[in-house]
Structures are given as C-alpha cells and as structure tokens.
C-alpha positions in Angstrom: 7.0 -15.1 -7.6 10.1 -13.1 -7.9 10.6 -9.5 -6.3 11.1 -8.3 -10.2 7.4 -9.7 -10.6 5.8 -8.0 -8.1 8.1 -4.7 -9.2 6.3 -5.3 -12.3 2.8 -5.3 -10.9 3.4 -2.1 -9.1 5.3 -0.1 -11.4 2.1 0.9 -13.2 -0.2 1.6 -9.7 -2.1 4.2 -9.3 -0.6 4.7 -5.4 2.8 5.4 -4.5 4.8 2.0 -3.5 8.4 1.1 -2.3 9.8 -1.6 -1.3 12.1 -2.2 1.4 15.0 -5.2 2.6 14.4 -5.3 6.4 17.8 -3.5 6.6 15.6 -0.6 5.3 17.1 -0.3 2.2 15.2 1.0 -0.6 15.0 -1.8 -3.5 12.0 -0.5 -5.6 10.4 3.2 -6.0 7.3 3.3 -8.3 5.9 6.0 -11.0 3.4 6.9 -8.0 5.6 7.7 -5.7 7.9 10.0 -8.0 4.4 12.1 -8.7 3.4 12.3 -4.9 6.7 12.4 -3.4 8.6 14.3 -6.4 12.0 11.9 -5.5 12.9 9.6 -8.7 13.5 5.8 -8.0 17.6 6.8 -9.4 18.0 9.6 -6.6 16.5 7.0 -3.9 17.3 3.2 -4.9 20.1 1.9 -2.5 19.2 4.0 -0.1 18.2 3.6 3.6 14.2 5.0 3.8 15.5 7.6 6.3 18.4 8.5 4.3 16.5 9.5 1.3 16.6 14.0 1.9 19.5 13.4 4.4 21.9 15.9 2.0 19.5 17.6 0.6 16.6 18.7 3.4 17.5 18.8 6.9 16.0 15.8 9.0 15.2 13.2 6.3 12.4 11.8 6.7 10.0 12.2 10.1 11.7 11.4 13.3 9.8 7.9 14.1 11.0 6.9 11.2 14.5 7.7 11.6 14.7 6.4 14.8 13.9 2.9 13.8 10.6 1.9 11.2 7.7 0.6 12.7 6.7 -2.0 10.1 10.3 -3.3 10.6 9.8 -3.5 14.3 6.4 -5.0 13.9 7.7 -7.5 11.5 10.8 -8.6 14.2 8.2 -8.7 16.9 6.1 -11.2 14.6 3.0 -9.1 14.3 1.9 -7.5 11.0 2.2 -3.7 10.7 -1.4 -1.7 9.6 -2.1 0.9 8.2 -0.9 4.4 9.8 -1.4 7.8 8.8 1.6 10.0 9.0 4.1 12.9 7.4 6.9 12.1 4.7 9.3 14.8 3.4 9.0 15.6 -0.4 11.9 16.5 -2.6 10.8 20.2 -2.1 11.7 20.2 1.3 7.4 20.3 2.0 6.0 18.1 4.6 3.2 15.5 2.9 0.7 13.6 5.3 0.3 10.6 3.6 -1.8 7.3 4.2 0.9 4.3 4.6 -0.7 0.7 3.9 2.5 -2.2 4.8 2.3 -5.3 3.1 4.9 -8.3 3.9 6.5 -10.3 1.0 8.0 -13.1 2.7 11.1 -15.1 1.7 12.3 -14.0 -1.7 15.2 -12.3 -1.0 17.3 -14.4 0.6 14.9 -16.0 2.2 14.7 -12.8 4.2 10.8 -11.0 3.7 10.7 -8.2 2.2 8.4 -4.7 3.4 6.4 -3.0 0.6 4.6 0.6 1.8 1.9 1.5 0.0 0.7 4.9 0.2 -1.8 7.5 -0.9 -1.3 11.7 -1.1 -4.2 12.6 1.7 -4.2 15.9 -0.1 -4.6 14.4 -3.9 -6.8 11.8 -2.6 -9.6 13.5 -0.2 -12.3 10.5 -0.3 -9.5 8.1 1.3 -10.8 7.0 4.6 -8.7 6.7 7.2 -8.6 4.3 10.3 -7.0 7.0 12.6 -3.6 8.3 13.2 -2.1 5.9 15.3 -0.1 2.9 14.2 -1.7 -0.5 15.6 -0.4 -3.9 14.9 -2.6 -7.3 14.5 -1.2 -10.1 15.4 -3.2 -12.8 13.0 -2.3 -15.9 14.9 1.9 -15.4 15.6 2.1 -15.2 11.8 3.6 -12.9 9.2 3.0 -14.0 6.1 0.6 -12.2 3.4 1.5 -14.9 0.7 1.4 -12.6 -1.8 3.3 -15.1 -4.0 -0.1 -16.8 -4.7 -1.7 -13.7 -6.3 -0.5 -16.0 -9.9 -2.2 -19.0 -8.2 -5.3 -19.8 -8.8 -8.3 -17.9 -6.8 -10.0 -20.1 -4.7 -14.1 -20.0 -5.0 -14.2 -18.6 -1.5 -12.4 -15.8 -2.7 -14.0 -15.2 -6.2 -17.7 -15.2 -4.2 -16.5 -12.9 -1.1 -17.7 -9.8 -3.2 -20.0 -9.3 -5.6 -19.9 -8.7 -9.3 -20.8 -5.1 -8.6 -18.7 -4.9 -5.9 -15.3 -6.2 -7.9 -16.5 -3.6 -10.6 -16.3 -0.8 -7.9 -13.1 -2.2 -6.6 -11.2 -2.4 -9.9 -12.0 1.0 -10.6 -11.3 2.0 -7.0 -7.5 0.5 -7.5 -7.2 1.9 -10.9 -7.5 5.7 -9.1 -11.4 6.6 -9.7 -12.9 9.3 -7.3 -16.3 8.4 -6.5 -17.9 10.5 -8.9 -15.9 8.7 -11.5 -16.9 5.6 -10.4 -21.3 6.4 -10.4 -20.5 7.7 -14.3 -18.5 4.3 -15.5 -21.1 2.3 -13.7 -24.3 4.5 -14.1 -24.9 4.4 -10.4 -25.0 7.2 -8.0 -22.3 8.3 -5.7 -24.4 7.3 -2.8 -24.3 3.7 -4.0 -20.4 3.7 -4.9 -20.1 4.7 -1.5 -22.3 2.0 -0.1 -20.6 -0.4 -2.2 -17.4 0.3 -0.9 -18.0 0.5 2.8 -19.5 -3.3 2.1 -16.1 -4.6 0.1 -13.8 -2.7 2.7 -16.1 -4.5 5.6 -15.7 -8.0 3.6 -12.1 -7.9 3.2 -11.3 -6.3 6.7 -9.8 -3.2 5.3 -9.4 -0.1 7.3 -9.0 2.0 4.1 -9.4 2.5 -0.1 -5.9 1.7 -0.3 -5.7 -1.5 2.4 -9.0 -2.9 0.5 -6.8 -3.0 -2.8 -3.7 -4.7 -1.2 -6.4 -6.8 0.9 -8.1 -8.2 -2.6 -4.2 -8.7 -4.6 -3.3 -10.3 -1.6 -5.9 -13.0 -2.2 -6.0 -13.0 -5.5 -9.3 -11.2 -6.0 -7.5 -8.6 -8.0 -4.3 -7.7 -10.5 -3.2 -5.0 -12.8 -2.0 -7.5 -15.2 
C-alpha cells in the first residue's frame, strides 16, 4: 500500500488526519482537519508540524510539541504512541483541545515509517470519550508496526467474528461521524443500547476512545471507507 493510498482513504474521513515523515514534516492534511483546524492542506504541506502558525500566530503550535513530538519520540524509543488529549492552535489564532489518536505506517517512504495523527474537535464532538489527559505509550512486545498495509488484505475470520453484526453496524456509523442519537434512529435502537454497543466494540478492540476504535478496526481490516 502506497502513502497516496492511504491519502486516499483518509481524504474523505469524518476526523481530522495528517500525516507526518519522522522529520515532522507535514506530507498529508485532510478535508477534516481544514474544518476543525480552519488551516488548508496548501498553507501547511511541506511544513514542519510546529511550524505550521509560526508567521502568522505567535508560538505555533503548543510548547510540547515544539519542543520535540511525542509520537516521534515514542516511535525512536520503539514503543507506540496512544492516544493523548491536548491543545492545537487554529488558524484564528484560538486554542482547540483536541483528542490525538497516532497511528504508525511503517516502511513506505523510504523505508522510513511514516506518523499519521488522527484527531477529533472535543468541542464538535462531546460524546468522544477520553482515556485521560496524559500521554502513555504501550510497548506491544519491542514492536512498532500497525501493518496498516494489510487493511487491502484479506480479513482474517478472527477478525471478521471479533464484533458482532450489530456491533460493525454501530461502528460503521460511529467512523462515518453519527452522534449517538443518530445512530438509535438508523438502527431503531435506543441510545442506551448504542452506547452499550460501543463500550463492548471499544472493550474488544482495546480502544481507549470513539476515534482509537475506528483506527483499531482499519488497522485490522475490520473496517474501510472504500
């Protein structure tokens, strides 16, 4: 899978997304994050990630991010970065919390990986749940790699049982934007139950978050936009 492919699957998410060289240069801004963050992918492409309002907004982006990413420094230590919670500047000069979900996308550029950041408005998106404000690594056995490249593979039976039909209907909904509400009208099911559906699928796939559970189910193959 080329970077232009998964580009191509992100363009049209319903969460903000950019991707990253591990030089922290900007490679890829989606539709998402023009909306949430109000920066388009021409003013930001080519870019280092902390460089992006130096010029036009003093201080760029927050200061632990200028002072070296913590996915990057994650991903040179060998762990994988999770999901943190924390403040990006937006194009008005306004402070945004944001939910941040990493993902890895290893050796297709240059053989280098390559750091996607997933992310949701907190303020657009009240019903996200959030693992906490504090940004913990896993390390899942000394290794880095999310193999996303097999998300055109084909899905293993382990993976297409791990959730159930109604569950994958909740799910696709979730990843397509649906507030809860939304989802108990399209499915004729109470909120209650969407919301019991989706503490199970986050619980099955390890996911700390809305967002995380999305990437979680792409990353096996449970789940496109295509």
């Amino acid at each position: 899978m080329t970077p232009e492919t998964i580009f191509t699957l992100l363009e049209s998410a319903p969460f903000g997304a950019y991707a990253m060289s591990v030089d922290q240069k900007i490679l890829f801004w989606n539709k998402s994050a023009e909306r949430i963050l109000g920066y388009s992918a021409e003013q930001v492409v080519g870019k280092r990630c902390y460089e992006v309002s130096d010029g036009q907004h003093a201080g760029g982006f927050t200061a632990e991010c200028q002072n070296g990413c913590p996915s990057i420094r994650y991903l040179r230590a060998g762990l994988v970065p999770a999901p943190t919670r924390l403040r990006m500047y937006c194009y008005s000069g306004d402070l945004m919390w944001v939910t941040v979900t990493p993902m890895i996308v290893t050796g297709l550029v240059k053989d280098a990986p390559l750091l996607v950041h997933m992310f949701a408005d907190d303020d657009a998106a009240p019903e996200l749940d959030h693992a906490g404000g504090e940004h913990v690594s896993h390390d899942l056995g000394g290794t880095t790699d999310f193999a996303v490249a097999q998300i055109a593979d084909s899905i293993s039976s382990r993976s297409r049982d791990l959730l159930t039909p109604r569950e994958l209907e909740v799910l696709r909904l979730v990843s397509l934007g649906r507030e809860t509400t939304q989802i108990a009208l399209t499915l004729g099911i109470s909120p209650h139950t969407v919301r019991n559906h989706v503490r199970n699928l986050r619980h099955k796939l390890n996911a700390a978050t809305k967002l995380d559970a999305v990437v979680a189910a792409i990353r096996m193959g449970i789940l496109n936009w295509t």
